[in-house]
C-alpha positions as a Markdown table, in Angstrom:
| # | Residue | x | y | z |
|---|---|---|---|---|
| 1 | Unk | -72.6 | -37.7 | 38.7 |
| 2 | Unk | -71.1 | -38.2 | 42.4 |
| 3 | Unk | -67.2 | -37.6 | 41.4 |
| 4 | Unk | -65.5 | -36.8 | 38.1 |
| 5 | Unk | -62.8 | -39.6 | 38.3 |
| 6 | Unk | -61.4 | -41.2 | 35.2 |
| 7 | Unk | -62.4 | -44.8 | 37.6 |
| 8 | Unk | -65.6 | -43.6 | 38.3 |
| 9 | Unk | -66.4 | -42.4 | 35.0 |
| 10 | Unk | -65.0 | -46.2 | 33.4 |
| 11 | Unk | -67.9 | -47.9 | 35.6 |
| 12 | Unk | -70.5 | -46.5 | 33.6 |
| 13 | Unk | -69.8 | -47.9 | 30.6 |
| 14 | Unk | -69.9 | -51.4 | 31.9 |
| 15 | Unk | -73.9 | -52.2 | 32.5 |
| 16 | Unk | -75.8 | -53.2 | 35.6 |
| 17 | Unk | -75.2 | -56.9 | 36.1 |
| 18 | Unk | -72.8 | -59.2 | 34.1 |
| 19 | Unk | -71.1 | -58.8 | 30.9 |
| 20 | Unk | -68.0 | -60.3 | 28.8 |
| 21 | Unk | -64.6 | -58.1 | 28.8 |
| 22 | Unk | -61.4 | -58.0 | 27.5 |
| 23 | Unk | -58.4 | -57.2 | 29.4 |
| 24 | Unk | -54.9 | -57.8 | 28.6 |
| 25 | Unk | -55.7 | -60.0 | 26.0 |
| 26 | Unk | -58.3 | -62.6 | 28.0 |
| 27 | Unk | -61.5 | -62.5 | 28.0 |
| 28 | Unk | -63.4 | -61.7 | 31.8 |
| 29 | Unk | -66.9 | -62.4 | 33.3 |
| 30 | Unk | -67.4 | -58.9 | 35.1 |
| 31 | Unk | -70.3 | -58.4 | 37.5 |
| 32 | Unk | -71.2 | -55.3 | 38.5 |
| 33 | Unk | -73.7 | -54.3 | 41.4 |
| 34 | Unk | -74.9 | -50.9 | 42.4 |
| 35 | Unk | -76.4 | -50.5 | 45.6 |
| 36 | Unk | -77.5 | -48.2 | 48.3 |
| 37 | Unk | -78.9 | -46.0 | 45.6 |
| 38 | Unk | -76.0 | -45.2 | 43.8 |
| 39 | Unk | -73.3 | -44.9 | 47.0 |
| 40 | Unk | -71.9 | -48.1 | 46.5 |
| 41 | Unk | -70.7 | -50.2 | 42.8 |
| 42 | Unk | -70.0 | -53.9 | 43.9 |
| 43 | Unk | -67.4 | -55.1 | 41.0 |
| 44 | Unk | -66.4 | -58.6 | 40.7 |
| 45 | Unk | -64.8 | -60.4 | 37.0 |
| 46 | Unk | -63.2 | -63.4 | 36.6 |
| 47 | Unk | -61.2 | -64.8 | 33.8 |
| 48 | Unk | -63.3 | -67.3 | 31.5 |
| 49 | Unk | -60.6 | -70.4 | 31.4 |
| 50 | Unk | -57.9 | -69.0 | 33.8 |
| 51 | Unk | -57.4 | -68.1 | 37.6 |
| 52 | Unk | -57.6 | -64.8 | 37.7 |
| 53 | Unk | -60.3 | -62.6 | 39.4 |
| 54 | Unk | -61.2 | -58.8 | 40.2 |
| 55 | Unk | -62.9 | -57.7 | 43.3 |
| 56 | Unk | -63.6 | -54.2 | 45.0 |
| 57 | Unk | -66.3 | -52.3 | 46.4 |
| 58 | Unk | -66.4 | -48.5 | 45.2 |
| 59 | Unk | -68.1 | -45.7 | 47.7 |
| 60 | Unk | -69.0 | -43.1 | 45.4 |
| 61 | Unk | -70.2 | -40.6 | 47.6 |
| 62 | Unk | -66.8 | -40.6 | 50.2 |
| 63 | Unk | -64.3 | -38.1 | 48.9 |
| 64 | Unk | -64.2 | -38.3 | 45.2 |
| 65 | Unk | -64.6 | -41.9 | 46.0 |
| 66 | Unk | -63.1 | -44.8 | 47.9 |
| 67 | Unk | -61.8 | -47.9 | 46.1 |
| 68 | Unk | -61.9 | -51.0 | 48.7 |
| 69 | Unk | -60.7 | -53.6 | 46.6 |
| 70 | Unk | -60.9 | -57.4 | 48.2 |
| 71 | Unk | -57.7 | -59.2 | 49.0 |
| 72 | Unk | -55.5 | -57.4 | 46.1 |
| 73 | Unk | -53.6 | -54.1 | 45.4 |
| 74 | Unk | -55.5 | -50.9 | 44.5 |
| 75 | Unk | -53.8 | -50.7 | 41.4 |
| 76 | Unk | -54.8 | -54.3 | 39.9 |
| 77 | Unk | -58.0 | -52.9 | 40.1 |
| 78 | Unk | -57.8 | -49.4 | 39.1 |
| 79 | Unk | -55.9 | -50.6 | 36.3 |
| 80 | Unk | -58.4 | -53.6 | 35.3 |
| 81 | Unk | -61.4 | -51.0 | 35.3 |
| 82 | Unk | -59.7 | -48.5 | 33.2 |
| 83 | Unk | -58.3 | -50.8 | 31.0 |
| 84 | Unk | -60.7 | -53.1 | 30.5 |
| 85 | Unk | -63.2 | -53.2 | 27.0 |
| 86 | Unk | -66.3 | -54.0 | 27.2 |
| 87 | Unk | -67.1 | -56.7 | 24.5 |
| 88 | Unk | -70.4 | -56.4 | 22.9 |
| 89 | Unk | -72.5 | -59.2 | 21.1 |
């Protein structure tokens, strides 16, 4: 493990690609890409049947890692990552 971050640590449960989560009762499409051999998790969800969306890229090698979310406070998705169950079928 890069960093020992309570974020960082979250994005592991969530698997390579896409997958269903719940968050704040609503149900999200998350996608989630790691690239650059690690140094970079691409995360993207959307709400099924609403507006909203989640979008960041996370540097895990800077620091203890660097959160650049896309067009949206830091906490909406700090708090969407570590809040956020994944649902299994």
């Amino acid at each position: 493990m890069m960093n020992d971050t309570p974020f960082y640590n979250k994005l592991h449960i969530f698997p390579e690609g896409v997958c269903e989560v719940w968050y704040q009762n609503r149900r999200y499409l998350l996608r989630k890409n790691t690239q650059l051999k690690g140094k970079l998790i691409k995360i993207y969800a959307e709400e099924l049947g609403g507006n909203d969306f989640i979008s960041g890229n996370y540097y895990v090698s800077l620091s203890n890692g660097i959160l650049k979310p896309c067009e949206m406070p830091h906490e909406k998705v700090i708090r969407f990552i570590l809040e956020a169950q994944l649902l299994t079928a």
